[in-house]
C-alpha positions in Angstrom: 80.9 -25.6 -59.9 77.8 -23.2 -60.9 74.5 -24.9 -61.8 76.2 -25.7 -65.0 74.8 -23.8 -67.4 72.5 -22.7 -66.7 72.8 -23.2 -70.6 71.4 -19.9 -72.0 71.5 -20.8 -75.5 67.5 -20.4 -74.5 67.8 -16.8 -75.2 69.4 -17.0 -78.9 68.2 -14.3 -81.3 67.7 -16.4 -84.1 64.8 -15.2 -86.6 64.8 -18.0 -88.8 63.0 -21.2 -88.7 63.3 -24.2 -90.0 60.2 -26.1 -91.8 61.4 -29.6 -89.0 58.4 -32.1 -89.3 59.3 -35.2 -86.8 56.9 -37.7 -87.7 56.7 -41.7 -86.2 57.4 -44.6 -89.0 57.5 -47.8 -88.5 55.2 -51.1 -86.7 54.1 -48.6 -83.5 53.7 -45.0 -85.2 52.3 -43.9 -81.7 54.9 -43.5 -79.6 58.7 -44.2 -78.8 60.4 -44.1 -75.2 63.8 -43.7 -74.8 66.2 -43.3 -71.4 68.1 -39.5 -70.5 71.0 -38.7 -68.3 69.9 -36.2 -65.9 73.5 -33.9 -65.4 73.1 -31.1 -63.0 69.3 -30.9 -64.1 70.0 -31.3 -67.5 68.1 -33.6 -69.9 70.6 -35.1 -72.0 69.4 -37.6 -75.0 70.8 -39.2 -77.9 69.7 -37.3 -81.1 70.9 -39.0 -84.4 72.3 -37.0 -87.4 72.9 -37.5 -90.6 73.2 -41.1 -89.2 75.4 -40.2 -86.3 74.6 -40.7 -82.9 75.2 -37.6 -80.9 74.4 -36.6 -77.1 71.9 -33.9 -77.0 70.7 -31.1 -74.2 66.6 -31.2 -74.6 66.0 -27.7 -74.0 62.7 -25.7 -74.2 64.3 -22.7 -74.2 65.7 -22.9 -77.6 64.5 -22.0 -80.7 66.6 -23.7 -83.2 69.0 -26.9 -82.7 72.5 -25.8 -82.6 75.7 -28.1 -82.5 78.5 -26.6 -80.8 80.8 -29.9 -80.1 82.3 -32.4 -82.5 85.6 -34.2 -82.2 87.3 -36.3 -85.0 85.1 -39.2 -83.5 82.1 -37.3 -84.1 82.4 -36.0 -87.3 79.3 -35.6 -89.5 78.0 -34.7 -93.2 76.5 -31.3 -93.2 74.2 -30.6 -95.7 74.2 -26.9 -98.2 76.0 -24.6 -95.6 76.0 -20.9 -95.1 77.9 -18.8 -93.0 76.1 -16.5 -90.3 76.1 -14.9 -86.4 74.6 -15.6 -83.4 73.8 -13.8 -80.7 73.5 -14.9 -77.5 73.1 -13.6 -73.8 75.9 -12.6 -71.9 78.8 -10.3 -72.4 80.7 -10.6 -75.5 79.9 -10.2 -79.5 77.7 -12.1 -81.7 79.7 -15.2 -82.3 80.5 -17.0 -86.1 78.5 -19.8 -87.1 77.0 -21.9 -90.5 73.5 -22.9 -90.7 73.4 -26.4 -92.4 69.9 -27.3 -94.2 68.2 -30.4 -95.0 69.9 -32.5 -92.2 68.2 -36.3 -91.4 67.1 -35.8 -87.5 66.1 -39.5 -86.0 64.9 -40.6 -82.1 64.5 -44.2 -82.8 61.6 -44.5 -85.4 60.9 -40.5 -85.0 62.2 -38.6 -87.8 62.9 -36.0 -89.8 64.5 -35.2 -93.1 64.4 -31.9 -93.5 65.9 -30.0 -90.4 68.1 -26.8 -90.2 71.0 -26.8 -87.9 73.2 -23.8 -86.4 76.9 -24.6 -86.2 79.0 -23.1 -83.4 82.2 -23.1 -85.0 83.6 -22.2 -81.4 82.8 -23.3 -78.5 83.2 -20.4 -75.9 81.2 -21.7 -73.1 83.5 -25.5 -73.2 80.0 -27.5 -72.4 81.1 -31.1 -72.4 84.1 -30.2 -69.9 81.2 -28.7 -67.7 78.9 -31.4 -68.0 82.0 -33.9 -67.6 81.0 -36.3 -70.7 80.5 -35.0 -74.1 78.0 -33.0 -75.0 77.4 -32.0 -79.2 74.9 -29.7 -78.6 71.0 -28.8 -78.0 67.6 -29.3 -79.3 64.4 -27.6 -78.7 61.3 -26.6 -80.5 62.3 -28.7 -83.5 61.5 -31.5 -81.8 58.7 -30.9 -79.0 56.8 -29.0 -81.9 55.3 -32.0 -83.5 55.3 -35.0 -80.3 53.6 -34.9 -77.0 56.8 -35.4 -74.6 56.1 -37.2 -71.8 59.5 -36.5 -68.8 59.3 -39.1 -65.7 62.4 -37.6 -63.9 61.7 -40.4 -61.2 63.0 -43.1 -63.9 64.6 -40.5 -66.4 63.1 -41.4 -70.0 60.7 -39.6 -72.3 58.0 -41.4 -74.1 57.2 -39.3 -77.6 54.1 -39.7 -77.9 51.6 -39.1 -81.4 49.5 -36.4 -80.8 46.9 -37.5 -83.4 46.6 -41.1 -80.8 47.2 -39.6 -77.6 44.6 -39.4 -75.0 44.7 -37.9 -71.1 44.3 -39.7 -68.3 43.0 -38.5 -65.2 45.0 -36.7 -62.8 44.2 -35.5 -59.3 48.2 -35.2 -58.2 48.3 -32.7 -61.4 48.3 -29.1 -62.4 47.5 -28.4 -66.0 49.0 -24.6 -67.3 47.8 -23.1 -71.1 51.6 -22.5 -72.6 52.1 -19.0 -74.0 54.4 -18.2 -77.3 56.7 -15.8 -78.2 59.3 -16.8 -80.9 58.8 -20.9 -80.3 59.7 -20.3 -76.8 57.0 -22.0 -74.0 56.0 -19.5 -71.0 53.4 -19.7 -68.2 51.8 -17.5 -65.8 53.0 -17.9 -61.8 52.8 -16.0 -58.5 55.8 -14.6 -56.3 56.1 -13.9 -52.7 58.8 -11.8 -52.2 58.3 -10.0 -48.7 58.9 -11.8 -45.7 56.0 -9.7 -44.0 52.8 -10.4 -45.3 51.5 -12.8 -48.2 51.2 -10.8 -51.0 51.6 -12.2 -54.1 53.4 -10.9 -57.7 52.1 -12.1 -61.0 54.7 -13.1 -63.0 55.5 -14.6 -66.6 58.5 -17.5 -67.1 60.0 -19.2 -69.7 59.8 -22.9 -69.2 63.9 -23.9 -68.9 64.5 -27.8 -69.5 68.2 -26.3 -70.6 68.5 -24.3 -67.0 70.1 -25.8 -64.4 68.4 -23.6 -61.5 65.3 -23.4 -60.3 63.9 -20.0 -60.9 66.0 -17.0 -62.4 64.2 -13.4 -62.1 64.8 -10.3 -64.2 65.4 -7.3 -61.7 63.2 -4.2 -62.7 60.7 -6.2 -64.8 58.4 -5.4 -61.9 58.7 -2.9 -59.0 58.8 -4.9 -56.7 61.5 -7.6 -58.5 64.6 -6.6 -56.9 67.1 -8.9 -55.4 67.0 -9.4 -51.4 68.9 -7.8 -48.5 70.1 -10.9 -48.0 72.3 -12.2 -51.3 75.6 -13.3 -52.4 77.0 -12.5 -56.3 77.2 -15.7 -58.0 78.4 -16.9 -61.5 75.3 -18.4 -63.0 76.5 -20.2 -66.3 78.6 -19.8 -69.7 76.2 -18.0 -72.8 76.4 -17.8 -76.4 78.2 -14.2 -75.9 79.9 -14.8 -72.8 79.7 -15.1 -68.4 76.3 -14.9 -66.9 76.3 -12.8 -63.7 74.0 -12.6 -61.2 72.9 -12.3 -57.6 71.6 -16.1 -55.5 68.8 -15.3 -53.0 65.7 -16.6 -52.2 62.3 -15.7 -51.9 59.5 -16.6 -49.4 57.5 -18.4 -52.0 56.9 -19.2 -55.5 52.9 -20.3 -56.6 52.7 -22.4 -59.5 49.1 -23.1 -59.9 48.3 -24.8 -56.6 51.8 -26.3 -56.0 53.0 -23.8 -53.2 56.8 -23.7 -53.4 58.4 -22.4 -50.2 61.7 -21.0 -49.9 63.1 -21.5 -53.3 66.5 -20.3 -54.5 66.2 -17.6 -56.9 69.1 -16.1 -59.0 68.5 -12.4 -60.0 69.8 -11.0 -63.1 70.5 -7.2 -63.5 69.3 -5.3 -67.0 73.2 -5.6 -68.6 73.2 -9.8 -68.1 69.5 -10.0 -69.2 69.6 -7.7 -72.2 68.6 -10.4 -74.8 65.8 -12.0 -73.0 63.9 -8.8 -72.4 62.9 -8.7 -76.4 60.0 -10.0 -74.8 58.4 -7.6 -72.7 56.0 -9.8 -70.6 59.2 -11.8 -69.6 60.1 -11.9 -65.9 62.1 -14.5 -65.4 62.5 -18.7 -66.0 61.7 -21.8 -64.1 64.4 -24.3 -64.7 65.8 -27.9 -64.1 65.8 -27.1 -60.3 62.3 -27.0 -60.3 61.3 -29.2 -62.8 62.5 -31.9 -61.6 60.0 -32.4 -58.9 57.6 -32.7 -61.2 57.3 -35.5 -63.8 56.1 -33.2 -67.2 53.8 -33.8 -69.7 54.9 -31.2 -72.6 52.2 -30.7 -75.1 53.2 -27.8 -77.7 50.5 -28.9 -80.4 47.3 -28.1 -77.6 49.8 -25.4 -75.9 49.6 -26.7 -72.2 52.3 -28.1 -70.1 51.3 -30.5 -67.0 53.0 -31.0 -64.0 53.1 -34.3 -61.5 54.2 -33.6 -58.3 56.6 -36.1 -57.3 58.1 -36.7 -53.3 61.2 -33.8 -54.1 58.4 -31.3 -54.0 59.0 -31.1 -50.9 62.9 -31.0 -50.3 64.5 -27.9 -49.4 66.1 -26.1 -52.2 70.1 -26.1 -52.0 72.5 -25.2 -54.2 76.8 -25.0 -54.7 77.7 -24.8 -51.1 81.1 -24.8 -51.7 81.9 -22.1 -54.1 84.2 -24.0 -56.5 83.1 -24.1 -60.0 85.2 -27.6 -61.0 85.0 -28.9 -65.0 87.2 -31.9 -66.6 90.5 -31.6 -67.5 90.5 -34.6 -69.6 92.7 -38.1 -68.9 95.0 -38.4 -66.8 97.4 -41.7 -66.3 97.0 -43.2 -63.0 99.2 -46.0 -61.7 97.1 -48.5 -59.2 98.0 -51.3 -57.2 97.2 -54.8 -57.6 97.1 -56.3 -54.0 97.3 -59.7 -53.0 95.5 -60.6 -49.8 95.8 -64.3 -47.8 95.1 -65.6 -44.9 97.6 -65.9 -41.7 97.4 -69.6 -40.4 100.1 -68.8 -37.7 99.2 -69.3 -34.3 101.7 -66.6 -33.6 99.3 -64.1 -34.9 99.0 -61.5 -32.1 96.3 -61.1 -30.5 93.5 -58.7 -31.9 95.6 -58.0 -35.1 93.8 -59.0 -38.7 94.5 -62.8 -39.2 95.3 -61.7 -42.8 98.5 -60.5 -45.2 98.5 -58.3 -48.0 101.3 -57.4 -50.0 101.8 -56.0 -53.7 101.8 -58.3 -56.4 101.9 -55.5 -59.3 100.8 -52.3 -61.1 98.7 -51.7 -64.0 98.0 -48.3 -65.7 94.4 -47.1 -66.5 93.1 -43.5 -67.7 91.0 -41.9 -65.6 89.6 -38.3 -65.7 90.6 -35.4 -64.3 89.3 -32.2 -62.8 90.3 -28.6 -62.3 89.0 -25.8 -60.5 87.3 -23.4 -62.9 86.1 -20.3 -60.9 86.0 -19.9 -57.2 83.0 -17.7 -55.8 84.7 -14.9 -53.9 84.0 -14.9 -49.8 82.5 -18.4 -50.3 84.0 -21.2 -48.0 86.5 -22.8 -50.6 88.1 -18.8 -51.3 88.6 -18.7 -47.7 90.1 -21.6 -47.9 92.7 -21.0 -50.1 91.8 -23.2 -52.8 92.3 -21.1 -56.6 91.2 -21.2 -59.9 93.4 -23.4 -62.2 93.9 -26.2 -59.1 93.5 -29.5 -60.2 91.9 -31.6 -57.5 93.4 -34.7 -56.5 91.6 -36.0 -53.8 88.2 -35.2 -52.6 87.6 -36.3 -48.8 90.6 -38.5 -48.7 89.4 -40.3 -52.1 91.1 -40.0 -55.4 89.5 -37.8 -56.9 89.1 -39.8 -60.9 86.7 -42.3 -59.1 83.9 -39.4 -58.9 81.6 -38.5 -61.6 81.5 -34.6 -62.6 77.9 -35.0 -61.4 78.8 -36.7 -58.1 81.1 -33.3 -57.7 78.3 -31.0 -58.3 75.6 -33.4 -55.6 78.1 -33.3 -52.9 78.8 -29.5 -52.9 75.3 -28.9 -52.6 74.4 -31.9 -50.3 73.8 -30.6 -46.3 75.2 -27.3 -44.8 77.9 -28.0 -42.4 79.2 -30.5 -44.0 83.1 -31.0 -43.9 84.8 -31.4 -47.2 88.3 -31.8 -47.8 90.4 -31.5 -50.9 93.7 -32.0 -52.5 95.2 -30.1 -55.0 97.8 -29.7 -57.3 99.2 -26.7 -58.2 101.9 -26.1 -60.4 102.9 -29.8 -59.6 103.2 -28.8 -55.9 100.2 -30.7 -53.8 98.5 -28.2 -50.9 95.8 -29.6 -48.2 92.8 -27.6 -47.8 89.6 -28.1 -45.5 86.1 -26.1 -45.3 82.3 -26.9 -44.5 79.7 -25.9 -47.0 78.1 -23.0 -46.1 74.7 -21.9 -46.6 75.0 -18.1 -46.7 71.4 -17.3 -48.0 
């Protein structure tokens, strides 16, 4: 399970931009706080349209909102359509999609009435199976362009605040970076260490990720020197608008943003052929993502063009990642049948001795849905490919635990909890169930 997408939407070509205006109505027009899901370092809120309540990616890297999930649940009025493509990064051709104008965007009393939206009429990349809830798609500049977004990963909501009202408080546990712009998109300048021998130090430009689950990628080429490490493994890095993201996981020595040294941060490379869209802009070297940023609480501030970062206690922790190899996504409900078990106390004196004065025994069954999750990709020469373990498995138990009682999330923390750890997992494969045992690895 990859650092779920690593959701490159972020690198859409999209020239055309809407005229969004979010503006605060109502008693407090200074600010409105609301709670996120954080899933595998994504921000997920709820965005209303046209007076439906949809789940939203906040992503900085976007230019445009998009909507690439409904179901018959979900469906919404879409306002004076036209058909159009996207392109996207990744391998593949530009995709079909409508651009819908004049949509009614609202965040509790933030809104707008006027707002463009892009319509994926396919959804290649299968986000909400990834993300294991349903996802209808993301949201970006539109929104950030007009609010001062305050992100406290520590209790996971963002307070909108009024830019007009706001006021900055001191900070000493802060660093404060000017923002950059190239097509709507926020970048800021960092420092890279990428010899072992030595301390010198790379300048380098990123595009502030919210809607990438890793913590740094890196453009090979973009700089002599940016090349990926001796020591490596190939690694799928996340589903795009035009197809797989490949790349190499490494890490480097260090990573300087501002005076927040970051030591030994994972770091996914991306050759010229995967990266092809985001070089339109030149200066580009790489992106700091959800990896990172959520070790800092953020304080995103497009109207003055600075972004300010907190450090929190993760700061600190070392960087891991998917340990396991398997890429796993839901395979919708299952049936399960489960027990209902009857326990009483044994008032025998005949109870032998040291046995559990207590009997249990079946009283009935009752049938719930529960989800269900299949392997999507297994990472060549990692420990669950040596395994045996294959794409298309659906897992059944996870360390002697059904499998339905863990969140996709839960999946994706365990795999990249502690190196050595033993995981075990059944599967079931065409209806036949097979045993299989490994240890996370950490092979960079």
């Amino acid at each position: 399970m990859k650092k779920i997408i690593t959701l490159l939407f972020l690198l859409l070509s999209i020239a055309i931009h809407s005229q969004s205006n979010f503006q605060f109505h109502g008693r407090n027009n200074e600010k409105v706080q609301i709670r996120f899901k954080l899933i595998n370092n994504l921000i997920i809120i709820p965005l209303k349209i046209n007076g439906k309540t949809l789940s939203f990616i906040l992503d900085t890297g976007v230019n445009e909102t998009i909507l690439f999930s409904l179901t018959k649940n979900d469906s919404i009025d879409l306002n004076n359509i036209k058909e159009i493509y996207l392109q996207g990064l990744g391998e593949g051709e530009p995709i079909r999609a409508l651009l819908s104008k004049r949509n009614k965007f609202e965040i509790k009393t933030l809104k707008s009435p006027q707002e463009d939206l892009y319509v994926i009429l396919r959804d290649a990349f299968n986000v909400s199976a990834r993300m294991g809830q349903t996802i209808h798609g993301i949201i970006g500049y539109d929104l950030l362009k007009n609010v001062i977004a305050k992100v406290n990963y520590s209790s996971q909501t963002i307070t909108f605040y009024n830019p007009d009202t706001y006021k900055y408080s001191n900070c000493k546990q802060c660093g404060v970076f000017p923002l950059q712009f190239y097509r709507n998109k926020p970048y800021i300048d960092a420092k890279i260490q990428m010899d072992t021998v030595g301390n010198k130090q790379t300048n380098i430009k990123l595009l502030i990720d919210t809607g990438g689950g890793d913590a740094f990628w890196l453009f090979e080429g973009t700089k002599k020197n940016i090349l990926t490490p001796k020591k490596y493994f190939k690694d799928i890095l996340g589903e795009g608008l035009s197809g797989t993201i490949y790349g190499n996981k490494s890490r480097v020595p260090q990573v300087s943003l501002g005076s927040f040294n970051i030591r030994r941060p994972t770091v996914s490379f991306l050759d010229s052929l995967s990266s092809f869209n985001a070089r339109k802009f030149k200066e580009r070297n790489g992106s700091i993502g959800g990896g990172m940023l959520k070790r800092f609480n953020l304080i995103i501030d497009y109207s003055n063009r600075k972004l300010t970062l907190k450090k929190r206690g993760a700061i600190s922790k070392k960087f891991y990642y998917n340990m396991s190899g398997l890429n796993v996504i839901y395979n919708g409900q299952q049936l399960v049948r489960e027990e209902t078990i009857n326990r009483i106390k044994n008032r025998s004196r005949s109870v032998v001795a040291g046995s559990e004065n207590e009997i249990s025994f079946i009283t009935s069954y009752h049938y719930k849905f529960t989800p269900s999750y299949k392997v999507d990709n297994v990472v060549q020469e990692s420990p669950a490919y040596r395994s045996g373990i294959l794409k298309g498995d659906i897992i059944k138990y996870i360390n002697n635990k059904p499998a339905h009682i863990y969140t996709l999330n839960e999946i994706f923390n365990l795999f990249q909890s502690l190196p050595g750890k033993k995981i075990k997992i059944e599967v079931e494969r065409f209806g036949v169930p097979f045993k299989f045992e490994f240890r996370l690895e950490q092979r960079i």
